[in-house]
Biopython code that builds the backbone (N, CA, C, O; Angstrom):
import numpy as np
from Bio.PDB.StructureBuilder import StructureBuilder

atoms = [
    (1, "UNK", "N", (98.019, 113.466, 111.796)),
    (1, "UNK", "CA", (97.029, 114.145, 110.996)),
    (1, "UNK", "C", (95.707, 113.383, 111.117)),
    (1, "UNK", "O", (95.742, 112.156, 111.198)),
    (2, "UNK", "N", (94.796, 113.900, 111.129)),
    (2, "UNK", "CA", (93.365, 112.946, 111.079)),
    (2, "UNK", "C", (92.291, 114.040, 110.392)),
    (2, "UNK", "O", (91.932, 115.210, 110.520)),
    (3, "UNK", "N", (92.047, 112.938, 109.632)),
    (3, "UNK", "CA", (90.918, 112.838, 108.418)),
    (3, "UNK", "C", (90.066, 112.429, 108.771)),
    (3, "UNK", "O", (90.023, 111.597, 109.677)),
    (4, "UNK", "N", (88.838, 113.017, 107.992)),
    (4, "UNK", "CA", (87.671, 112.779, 107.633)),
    (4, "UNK", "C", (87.106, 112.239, 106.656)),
    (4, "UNK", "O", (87.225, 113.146, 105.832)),
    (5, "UNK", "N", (86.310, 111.025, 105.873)),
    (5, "UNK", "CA", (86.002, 110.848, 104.820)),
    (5, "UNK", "C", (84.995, 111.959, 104.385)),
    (5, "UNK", "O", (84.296, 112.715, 105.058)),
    (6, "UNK", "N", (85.186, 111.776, 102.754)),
    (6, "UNK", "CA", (84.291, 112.747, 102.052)),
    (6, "UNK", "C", (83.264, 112.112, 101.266)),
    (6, "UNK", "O", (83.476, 111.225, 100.440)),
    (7, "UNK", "N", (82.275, 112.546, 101.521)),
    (7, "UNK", "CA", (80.959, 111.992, 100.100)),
    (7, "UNK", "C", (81.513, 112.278, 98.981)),
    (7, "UNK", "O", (82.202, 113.296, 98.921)),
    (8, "UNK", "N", (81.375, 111.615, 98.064)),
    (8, "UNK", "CA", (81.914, 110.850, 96.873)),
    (8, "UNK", "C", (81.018, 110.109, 96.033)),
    (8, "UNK", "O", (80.996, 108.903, 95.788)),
    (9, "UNK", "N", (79.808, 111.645, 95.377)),
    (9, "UNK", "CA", (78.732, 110.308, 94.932)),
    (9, "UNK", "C", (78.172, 109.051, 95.471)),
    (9, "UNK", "O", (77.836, 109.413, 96.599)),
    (10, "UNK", "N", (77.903, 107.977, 95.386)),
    (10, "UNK", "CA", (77.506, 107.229, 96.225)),
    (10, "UNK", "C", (78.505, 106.662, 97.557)),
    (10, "UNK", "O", (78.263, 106.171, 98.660)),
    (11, "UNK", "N", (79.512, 106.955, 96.940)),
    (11, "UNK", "CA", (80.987, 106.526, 97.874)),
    (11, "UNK", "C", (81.697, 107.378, 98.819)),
    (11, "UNK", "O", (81.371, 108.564, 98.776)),
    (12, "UNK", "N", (82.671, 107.018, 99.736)),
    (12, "UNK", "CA", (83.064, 107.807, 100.770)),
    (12, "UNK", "C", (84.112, 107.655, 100.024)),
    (12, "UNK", "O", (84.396, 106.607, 99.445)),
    (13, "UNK", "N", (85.095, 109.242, 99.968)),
    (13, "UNK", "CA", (86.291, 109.281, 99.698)),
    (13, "UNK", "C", (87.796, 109.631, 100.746)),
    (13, "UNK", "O", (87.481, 110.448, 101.611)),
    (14, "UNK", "N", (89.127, 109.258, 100.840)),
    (14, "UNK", "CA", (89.254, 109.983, 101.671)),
    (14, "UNK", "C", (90.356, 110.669, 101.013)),
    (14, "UNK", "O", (91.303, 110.092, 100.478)),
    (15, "UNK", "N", (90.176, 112.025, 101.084)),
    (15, "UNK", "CA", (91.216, 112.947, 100.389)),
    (15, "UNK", "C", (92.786, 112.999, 100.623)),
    (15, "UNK", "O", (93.267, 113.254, 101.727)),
    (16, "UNK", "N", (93.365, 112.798, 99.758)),
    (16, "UNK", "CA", (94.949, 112.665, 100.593)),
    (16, "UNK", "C", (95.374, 114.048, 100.002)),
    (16, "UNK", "O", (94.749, 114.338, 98.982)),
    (17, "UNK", "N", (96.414, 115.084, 100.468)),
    (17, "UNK", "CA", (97.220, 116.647, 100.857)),
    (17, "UNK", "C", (97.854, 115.980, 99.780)),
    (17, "UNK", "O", (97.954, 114.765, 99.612)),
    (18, "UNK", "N", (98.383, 117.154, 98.876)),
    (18, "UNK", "CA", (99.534, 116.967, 97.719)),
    (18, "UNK", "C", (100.475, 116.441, 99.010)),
    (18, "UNK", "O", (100.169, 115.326, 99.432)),
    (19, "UNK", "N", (101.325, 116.966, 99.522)),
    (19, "UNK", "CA", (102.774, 116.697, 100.442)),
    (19, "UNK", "C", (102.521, 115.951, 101.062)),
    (19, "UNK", "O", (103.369, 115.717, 101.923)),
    (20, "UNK", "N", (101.496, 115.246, 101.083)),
    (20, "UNK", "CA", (101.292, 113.259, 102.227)),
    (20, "UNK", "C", (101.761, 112.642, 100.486)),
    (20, "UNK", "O", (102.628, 111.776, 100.371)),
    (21, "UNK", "N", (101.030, 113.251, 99.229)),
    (21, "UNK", "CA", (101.303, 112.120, 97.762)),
    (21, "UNK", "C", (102.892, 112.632, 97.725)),
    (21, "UNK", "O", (103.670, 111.702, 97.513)),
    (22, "UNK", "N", (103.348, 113.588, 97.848)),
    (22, "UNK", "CA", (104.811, 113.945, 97.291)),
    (22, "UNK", "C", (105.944, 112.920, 98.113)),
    (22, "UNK", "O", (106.801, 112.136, 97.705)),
    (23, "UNK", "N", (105.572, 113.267, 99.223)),
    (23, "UNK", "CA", (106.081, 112.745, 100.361)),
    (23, "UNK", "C", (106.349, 110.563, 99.964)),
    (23, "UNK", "O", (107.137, 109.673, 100.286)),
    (24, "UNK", "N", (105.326, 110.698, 99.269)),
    (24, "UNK", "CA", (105.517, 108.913, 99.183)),
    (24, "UNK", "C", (105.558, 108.916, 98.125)),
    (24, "UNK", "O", (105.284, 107.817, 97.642)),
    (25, "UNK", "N", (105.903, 110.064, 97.075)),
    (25, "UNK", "CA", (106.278, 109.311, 95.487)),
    (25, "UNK", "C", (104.662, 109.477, 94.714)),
    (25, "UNK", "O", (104.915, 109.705, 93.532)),
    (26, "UNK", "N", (103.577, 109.460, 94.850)),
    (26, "UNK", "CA", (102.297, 108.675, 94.126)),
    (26, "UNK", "C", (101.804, 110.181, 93.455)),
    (26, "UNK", "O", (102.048, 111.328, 93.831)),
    (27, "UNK", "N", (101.206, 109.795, 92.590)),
    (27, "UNK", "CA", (100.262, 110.565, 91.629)),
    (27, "UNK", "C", (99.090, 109.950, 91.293)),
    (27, "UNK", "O", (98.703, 108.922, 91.848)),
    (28, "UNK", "N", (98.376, 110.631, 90.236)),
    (28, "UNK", "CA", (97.201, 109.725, 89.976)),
    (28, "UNK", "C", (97.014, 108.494, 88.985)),
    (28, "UNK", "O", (96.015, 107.944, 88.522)),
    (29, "UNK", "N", (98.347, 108.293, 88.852)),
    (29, "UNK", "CA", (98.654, 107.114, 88.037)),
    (29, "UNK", "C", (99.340, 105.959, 88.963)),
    (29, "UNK", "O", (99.877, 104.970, 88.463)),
    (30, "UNK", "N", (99.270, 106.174, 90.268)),
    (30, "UNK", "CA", (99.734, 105.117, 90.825)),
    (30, "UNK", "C", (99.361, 103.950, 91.273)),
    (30, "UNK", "O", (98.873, 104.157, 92.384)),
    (31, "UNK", "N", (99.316, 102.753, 91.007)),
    (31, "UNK", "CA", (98.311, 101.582, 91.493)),
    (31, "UNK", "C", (98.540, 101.968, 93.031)),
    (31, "UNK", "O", (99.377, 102.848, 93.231)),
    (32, "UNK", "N", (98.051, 101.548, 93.870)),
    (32, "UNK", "CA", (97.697, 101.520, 95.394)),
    (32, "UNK", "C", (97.312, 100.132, 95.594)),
    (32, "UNK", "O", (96.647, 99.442, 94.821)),
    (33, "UNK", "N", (97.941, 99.709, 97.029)),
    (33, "UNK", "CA", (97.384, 98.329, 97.071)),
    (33, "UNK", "C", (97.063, 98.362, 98.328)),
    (33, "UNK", "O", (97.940, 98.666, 99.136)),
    (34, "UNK", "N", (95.866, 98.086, 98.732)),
    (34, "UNK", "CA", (95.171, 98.709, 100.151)),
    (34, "UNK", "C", (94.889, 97.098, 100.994)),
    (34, "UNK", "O", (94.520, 96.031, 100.504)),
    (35, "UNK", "N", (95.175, 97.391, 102.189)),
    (35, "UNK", "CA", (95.410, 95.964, 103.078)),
    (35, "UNK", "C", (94.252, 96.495, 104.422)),
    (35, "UNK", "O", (93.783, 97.630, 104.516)),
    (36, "UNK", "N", (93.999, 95.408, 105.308)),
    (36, "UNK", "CA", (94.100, 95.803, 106.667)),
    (36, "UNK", "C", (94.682, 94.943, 107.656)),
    (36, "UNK", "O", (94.823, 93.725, 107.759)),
    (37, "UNK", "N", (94.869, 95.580, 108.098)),
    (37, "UNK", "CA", (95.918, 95.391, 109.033)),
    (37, "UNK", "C", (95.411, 95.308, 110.705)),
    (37, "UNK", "O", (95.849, 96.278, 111.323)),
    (38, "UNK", "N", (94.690, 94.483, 111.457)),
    (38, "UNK", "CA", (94.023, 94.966, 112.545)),
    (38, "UNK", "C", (92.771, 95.597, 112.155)),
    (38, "UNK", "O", (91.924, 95.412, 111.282)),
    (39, "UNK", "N", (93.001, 96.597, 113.339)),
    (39, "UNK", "CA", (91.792, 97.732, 112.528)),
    (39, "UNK", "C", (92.456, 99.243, 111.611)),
    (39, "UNK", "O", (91.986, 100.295, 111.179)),
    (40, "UNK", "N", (93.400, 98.767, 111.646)),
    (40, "UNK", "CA", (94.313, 99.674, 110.364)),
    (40, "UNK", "C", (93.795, 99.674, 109.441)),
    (40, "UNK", "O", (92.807, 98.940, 109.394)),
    (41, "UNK", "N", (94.112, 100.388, 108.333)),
    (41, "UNK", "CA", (94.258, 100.677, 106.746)),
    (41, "UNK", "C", (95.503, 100.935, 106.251)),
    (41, "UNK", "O", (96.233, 101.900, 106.475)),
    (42, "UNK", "N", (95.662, 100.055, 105.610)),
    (42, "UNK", "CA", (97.357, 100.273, 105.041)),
    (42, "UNK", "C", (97.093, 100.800, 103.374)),
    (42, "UNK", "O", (96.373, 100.200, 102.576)),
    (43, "UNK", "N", (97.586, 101.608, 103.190)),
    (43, "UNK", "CA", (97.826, 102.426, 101.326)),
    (43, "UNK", "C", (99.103, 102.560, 100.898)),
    (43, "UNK", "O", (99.737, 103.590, 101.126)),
    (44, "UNK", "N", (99.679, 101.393, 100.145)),
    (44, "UNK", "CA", (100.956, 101.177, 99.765)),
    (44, "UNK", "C", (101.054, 101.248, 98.366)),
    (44, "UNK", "O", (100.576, 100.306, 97.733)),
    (45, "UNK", "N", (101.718, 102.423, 97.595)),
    (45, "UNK", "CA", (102.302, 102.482, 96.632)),
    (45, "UNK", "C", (102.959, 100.836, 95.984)),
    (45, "UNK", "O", (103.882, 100.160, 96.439)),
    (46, "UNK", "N", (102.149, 100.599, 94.893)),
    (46, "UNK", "CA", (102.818, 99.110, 94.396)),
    (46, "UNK", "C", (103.988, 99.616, 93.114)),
    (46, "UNK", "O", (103.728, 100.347, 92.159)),
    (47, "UNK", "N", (105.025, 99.117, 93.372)),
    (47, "UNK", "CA", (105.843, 99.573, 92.184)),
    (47, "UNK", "C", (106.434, 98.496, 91.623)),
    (47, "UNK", "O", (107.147, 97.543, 91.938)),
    (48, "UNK", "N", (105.654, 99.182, 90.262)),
    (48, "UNK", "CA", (105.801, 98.677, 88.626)),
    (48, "UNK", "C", (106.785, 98.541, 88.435)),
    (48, "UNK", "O", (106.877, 97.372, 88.060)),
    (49, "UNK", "N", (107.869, 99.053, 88.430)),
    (49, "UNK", "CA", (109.255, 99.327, 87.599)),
    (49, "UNK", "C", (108.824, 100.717, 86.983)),
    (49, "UNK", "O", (107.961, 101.457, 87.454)),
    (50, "UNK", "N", (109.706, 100.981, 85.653)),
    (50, "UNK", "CA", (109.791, 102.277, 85.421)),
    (50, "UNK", "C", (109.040, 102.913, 84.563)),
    (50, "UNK", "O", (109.240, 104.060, 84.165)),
    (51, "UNK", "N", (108.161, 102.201, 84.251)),
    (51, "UNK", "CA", (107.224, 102.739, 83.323)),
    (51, "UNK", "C", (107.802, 102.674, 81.566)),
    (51, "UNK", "O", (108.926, 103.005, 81.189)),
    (52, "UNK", "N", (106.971, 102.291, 80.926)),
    (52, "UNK", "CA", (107.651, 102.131, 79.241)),
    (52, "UNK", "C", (107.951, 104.007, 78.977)),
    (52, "UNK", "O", (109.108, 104.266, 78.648)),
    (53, "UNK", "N", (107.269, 104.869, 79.072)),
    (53, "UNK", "CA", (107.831, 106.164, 78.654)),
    (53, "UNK", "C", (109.880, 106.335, 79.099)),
    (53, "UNK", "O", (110.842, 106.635, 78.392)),
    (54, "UNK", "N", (109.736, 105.920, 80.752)),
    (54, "UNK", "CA", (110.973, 106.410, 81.534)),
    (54, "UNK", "C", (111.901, 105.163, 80.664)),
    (54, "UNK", "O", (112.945, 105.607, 80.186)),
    (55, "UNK", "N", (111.615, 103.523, 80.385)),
    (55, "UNK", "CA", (112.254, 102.689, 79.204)),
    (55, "UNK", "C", (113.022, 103.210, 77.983)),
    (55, "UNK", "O", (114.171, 102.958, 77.620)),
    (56, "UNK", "N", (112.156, 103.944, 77.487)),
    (56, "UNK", "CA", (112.134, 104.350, 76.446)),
    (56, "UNK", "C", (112.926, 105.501, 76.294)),
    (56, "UNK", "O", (113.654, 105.450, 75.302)),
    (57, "UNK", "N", (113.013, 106.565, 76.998)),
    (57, "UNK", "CA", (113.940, 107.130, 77.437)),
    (57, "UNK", "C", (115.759, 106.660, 77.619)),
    (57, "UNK", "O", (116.742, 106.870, 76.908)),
    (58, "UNK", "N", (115.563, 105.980, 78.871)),
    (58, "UNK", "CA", (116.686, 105.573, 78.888)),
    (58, "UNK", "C", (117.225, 104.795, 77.452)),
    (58, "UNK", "O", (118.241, 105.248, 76.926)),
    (59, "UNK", "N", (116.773, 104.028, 77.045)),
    (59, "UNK", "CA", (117.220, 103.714, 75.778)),
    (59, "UNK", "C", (117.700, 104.174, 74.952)),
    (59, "UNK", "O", (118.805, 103.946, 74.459)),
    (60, "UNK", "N", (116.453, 105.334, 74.518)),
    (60, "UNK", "CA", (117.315, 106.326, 73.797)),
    (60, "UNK", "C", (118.480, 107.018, 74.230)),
    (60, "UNK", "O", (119.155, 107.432, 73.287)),
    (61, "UNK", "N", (118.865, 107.239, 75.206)),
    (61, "UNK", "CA", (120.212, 107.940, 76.314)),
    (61, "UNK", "C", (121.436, 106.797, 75.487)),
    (61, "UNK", "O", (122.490, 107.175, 74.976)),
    (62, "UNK", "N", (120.909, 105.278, 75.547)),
    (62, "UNK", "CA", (121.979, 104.940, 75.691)),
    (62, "UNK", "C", (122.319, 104.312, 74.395)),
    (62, "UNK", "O", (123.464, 103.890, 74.229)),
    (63, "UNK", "N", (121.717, 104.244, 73.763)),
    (63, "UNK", "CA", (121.892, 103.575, 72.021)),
    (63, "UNK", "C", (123.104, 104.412, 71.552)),
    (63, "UNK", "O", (124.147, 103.769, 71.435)),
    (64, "UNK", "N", (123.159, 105.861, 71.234)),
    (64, "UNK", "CA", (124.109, 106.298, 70.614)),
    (64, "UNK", "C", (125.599, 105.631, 71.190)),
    (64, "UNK", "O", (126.496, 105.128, 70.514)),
    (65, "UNK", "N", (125.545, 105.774, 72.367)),
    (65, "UNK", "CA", (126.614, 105.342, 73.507)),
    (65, "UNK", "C", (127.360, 104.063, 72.927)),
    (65, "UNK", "O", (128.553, 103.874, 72.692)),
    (66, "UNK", "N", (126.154, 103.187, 72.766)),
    (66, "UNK", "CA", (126.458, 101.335, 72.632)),
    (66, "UNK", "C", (125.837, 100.848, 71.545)),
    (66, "UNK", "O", (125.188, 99.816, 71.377)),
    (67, "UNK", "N", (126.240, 102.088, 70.546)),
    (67, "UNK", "CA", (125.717, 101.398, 69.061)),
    (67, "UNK", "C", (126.748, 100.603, 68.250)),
    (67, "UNK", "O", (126.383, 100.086, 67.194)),
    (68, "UNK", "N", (127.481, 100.527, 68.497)),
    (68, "UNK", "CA", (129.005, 99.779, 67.830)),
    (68, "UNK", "C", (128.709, 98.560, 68.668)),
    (68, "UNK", "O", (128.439, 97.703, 67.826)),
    (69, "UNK", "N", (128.643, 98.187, 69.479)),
    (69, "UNK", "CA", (128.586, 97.088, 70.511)),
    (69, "UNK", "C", (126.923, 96.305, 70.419)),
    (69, "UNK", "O", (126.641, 95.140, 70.699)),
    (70, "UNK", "N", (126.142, 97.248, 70.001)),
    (70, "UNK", "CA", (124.570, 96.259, 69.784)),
    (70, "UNK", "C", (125.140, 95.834, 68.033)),
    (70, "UNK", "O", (125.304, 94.687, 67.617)),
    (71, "UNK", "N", (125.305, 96.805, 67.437)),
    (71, "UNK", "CA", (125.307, 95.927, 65.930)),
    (71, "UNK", "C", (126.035, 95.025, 65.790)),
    (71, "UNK", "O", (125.907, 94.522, 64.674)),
    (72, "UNK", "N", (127.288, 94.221, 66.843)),
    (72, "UNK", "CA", (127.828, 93.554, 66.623)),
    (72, "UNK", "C", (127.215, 92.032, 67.636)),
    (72, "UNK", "O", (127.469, 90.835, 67.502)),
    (73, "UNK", "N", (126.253, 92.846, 68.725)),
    (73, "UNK", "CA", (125.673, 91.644, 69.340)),
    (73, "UNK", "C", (124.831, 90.983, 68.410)),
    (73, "UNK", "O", (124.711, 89.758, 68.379)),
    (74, "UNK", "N", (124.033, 92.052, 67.379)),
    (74, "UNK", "CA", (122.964, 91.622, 66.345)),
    (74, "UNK", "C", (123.397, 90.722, 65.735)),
    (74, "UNK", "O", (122.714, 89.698, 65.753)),
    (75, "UNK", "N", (124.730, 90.704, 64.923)),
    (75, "UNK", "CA", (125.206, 89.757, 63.858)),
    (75, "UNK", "C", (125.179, 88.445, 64.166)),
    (75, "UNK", "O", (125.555, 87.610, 63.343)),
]
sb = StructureBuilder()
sb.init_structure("model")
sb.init_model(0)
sb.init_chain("A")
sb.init_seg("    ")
for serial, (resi, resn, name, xyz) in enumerate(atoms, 1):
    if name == "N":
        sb.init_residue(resn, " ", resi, " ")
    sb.init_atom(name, np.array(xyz, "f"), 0.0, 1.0, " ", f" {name:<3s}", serial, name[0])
structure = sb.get_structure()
């Protein structure tokens, strides 16, 4: 595929296709950690772990499960 950068207010942008972001996981909440490489450009998804919402979640999944077993780790 080859791109073009885009004006971007004072900045050049370069647009990435939903299915190049689907394709690697990223949204607009994803840190990016940009390298070079040669005369490459490398754009690597940095991963956080799971995020406190997806935490928080699972937790709740599993408390009912291992509530006899945390109140007795508590004591």
């Amino acid at each position: 595929m080859i791109k073009k950068l885009q004006r971007h207010g004072n900045s050049q942008a370069l647009v990435l296709d939903k299915a190049i972001l689907e394709a690697l996981g990223i949204d607009l909440d994803t840190p990016l950690q940009i390298t070079i490489s040669g005369s490459s450009l490398v754009v690597s998804p940095v991963h956080t772990g799971l995020g406190r919402e997806r935490v928080a979640e699972l937790i709740s999944e599993l408390r009912p499960k291992y509530k006899k077993m945390l109140e007795n780790l508590a004591e």
